[in-house]
Short mmCIF file of the C-alpha atoms (twelve columns), coordinates in Angstrom:
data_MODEL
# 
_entry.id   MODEL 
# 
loop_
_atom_site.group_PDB 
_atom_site.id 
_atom_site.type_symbol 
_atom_site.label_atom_id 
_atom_site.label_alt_id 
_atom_site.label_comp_id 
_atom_site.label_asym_id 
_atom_site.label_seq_id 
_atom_site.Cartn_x 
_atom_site.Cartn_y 
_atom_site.Cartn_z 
_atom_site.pdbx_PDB_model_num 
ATOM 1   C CA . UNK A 1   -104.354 -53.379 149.550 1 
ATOM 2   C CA . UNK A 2   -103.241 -50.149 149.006 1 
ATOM 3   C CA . UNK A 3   -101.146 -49.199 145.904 1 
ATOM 4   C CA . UNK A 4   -97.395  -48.468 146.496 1 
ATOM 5   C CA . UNK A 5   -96.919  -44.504 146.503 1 
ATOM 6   C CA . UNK A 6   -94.855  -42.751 143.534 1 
ATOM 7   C CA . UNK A 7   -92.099  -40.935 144.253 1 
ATOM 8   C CA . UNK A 8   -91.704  -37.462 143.432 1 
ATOM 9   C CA . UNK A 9   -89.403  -38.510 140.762 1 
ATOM 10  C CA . UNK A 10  -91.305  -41.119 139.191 1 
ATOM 11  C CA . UNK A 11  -94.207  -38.421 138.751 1 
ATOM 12  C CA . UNK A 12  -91.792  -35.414 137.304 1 
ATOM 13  C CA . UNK A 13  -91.327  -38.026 134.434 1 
ATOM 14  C CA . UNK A 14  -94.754  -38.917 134.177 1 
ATOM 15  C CA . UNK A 15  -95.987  -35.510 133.798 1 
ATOM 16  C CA . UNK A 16  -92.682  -35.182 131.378 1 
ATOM 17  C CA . UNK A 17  -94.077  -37.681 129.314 1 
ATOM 18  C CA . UNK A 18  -97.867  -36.903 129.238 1 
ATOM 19  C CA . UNK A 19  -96.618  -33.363 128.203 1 
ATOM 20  C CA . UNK A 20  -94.559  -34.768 125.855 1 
ATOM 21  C CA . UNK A 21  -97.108  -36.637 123.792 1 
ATOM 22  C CA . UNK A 22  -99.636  -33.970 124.052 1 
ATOM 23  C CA . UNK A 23  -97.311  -31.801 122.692 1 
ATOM 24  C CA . UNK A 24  -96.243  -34.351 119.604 1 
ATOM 25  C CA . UNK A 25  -100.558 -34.386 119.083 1 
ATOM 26  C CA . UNK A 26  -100.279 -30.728 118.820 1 
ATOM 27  C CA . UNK A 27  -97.647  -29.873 116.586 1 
ATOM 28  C CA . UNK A 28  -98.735  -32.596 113.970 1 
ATOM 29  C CA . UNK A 29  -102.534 -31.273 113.814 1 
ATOM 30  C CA . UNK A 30  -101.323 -28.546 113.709 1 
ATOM 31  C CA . UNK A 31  -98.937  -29.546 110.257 1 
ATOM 32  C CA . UNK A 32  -101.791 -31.499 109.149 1 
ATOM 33  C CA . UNK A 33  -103.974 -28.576 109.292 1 
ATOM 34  C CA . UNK A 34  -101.292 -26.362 107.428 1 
ATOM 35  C CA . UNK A 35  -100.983 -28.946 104.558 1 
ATOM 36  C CA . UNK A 36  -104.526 -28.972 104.074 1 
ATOM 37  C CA . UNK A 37  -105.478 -25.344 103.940 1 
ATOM 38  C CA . UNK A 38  -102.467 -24.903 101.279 1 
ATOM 39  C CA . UNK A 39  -104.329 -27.615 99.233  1 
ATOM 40  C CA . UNK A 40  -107.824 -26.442 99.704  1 
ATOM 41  C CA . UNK A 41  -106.698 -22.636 98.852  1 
ATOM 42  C CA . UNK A 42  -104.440 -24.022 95.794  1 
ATOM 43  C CA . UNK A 43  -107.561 -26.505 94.675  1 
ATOM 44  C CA . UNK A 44  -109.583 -23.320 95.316  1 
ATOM 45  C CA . UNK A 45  -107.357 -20.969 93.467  1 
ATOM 46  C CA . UNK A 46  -108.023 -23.043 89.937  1 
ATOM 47  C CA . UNK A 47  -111.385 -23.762 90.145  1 
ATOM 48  C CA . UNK A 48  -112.710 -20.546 91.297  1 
ATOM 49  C CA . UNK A 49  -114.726 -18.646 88.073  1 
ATOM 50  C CA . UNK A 50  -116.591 -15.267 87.944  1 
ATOM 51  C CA . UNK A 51  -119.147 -15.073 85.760  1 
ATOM 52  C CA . UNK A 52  -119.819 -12.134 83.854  1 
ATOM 53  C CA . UNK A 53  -122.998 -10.647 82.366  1 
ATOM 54  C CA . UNK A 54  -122.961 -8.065  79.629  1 
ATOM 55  C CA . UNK A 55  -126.195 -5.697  78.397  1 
ATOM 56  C CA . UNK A 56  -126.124 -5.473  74.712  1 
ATOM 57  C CA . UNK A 57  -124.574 -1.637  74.231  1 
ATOM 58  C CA . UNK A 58  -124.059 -0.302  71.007  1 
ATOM 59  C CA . UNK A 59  -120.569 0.924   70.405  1 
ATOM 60  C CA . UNK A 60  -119.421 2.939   67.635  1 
ATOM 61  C CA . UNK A 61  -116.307 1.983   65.903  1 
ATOM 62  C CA . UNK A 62  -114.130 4.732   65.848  1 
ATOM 63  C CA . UNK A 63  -110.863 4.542   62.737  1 
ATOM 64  C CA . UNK A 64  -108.000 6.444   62.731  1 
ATOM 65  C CA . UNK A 65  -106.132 6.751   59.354  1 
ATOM 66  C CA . UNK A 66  -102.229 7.310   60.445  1 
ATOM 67  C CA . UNK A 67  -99.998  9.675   58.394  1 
ATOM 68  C CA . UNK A 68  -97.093  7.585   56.640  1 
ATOM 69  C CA . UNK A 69  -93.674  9.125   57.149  1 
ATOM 70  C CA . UNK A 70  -91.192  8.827   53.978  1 
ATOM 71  C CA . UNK A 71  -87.161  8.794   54.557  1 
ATOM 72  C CA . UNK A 72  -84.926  8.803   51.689  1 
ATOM 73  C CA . UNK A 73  -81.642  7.634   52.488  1 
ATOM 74  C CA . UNK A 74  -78.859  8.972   50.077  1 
ATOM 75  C CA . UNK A 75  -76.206  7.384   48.287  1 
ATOM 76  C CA . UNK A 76  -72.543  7.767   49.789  1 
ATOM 77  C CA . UNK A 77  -69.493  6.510   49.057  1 
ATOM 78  C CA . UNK A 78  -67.210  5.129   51.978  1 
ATOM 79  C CA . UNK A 79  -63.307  4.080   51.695  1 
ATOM 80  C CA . UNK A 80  -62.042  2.121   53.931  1 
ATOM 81  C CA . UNK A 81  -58.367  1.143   53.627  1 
ATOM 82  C CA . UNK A 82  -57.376  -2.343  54.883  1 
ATOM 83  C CA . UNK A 83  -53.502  -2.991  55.211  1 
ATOM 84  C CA . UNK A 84  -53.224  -5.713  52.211  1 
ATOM 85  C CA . UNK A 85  -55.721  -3.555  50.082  1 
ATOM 86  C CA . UNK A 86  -57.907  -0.809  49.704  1 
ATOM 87  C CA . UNK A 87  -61.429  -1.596  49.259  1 
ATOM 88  C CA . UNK A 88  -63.907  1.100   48.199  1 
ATOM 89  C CA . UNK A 89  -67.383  0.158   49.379  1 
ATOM 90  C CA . UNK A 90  -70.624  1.933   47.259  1 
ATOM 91  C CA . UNK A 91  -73.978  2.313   49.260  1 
ATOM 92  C CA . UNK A 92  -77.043  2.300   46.628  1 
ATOM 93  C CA . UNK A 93  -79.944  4.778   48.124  1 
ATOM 94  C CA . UNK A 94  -82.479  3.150   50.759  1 
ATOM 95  C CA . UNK A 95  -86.129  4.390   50.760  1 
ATOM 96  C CA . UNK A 96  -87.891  3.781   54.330  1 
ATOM 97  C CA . UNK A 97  -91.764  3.867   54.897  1 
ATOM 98  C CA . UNK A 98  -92.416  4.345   58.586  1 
ATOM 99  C CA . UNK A 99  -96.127  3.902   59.223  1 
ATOM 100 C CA . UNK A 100 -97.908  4.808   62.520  1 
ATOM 101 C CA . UNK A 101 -100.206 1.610   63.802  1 
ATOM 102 C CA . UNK A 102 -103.496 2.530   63.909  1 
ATOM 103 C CA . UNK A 103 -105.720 1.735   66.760  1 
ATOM 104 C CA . UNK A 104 -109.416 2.087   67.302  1 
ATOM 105 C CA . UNK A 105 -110.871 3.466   70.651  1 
ATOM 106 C CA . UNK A 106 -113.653 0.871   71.894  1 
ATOM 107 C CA . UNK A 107 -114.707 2.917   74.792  1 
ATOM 108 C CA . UNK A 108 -115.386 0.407   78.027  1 
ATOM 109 C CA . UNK A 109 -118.806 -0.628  78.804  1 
ATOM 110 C CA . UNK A 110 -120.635 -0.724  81.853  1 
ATOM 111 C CA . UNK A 111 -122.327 -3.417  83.883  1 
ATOM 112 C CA . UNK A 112 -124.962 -2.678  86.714  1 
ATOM 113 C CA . UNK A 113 -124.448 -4.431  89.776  1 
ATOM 114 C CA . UNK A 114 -126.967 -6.052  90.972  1 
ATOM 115 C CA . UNK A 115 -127.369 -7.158  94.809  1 
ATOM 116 C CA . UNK A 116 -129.656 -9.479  96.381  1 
ATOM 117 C CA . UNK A 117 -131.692 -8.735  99.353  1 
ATOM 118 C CA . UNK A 118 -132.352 -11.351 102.042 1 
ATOM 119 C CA . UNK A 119 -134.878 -11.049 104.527 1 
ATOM 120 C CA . UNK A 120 -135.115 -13.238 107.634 1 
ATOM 121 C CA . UNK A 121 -138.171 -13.369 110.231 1 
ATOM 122 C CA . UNK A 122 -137.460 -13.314 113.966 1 
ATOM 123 C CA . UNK A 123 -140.186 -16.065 116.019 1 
ATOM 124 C CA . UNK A 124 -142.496 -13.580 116.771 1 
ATOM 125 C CA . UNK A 125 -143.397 -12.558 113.204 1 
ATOM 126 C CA . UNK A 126 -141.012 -9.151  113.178 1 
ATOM 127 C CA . UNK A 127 -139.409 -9.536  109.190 1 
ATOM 128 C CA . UNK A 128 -136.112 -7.881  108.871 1 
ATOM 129 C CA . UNK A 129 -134.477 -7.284  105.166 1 
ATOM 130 C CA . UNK A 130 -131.016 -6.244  104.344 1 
# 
């Protein structure tokens, strides 16, 4: 028995439909593998902690006294005339202290970097170190 031949037709849509699904497999691994390298890189993102060594420095504290600034404000008198009656307004005299903020320099400290240095061997004994 010999199986009954396809016609051209029948295989266009075969083909079609192959092509189809392979391309359905695609695009959703390739979604799949979107949504999961966002998540690992987000997960990543608030884990991910440097840590920090200091040497003990000794820093001078520097303190700058600020000059204070005096205003006095004088007394004036002001009329103002308002259509059902005239009001006279007084002012008393206003002192004002402006004082500069202070700040102290800590000058920034700094941190040798340190590298490691790996060395590998090949099979015949040769070690190489970088």
């Amino acid at each position: 028995m010999t199986p009954a031949q396809r016609t051209p037709q029948q295989r266009d849509r075969r083909f079609a439909r192959v092509r189809h699904v392979t391309q359905a497999i695609f695009l959703g691994s390739c979604a799949t593998s979107a949504l999961f390298v966002g998540y690992a890189a987000d997960a990543a993102h608030v884990t991910t902690t440097v840590p920090v060594t200091t040497n003990p420095t000794t820093t001078s504290e520097v303190t700058t006294t600020a000059p204070r600034t005096t205003t006095t404000v004088h007394e004036r008198t002001t009329t103002t005339t308002d259509p059902s009656s005239a009001t006279t307004v007084r002012t008393t005299p206003t002192t004002v202290k402006k004082v500069t903020p202070t700040t102290a320099y800590t000058p920034p400290t700094t941190v040798p970097v340190t590298t490691t240095t790996v060395c590998s061997s090949t099979p015949s004994g040769r070690v190489i170190c970088y």
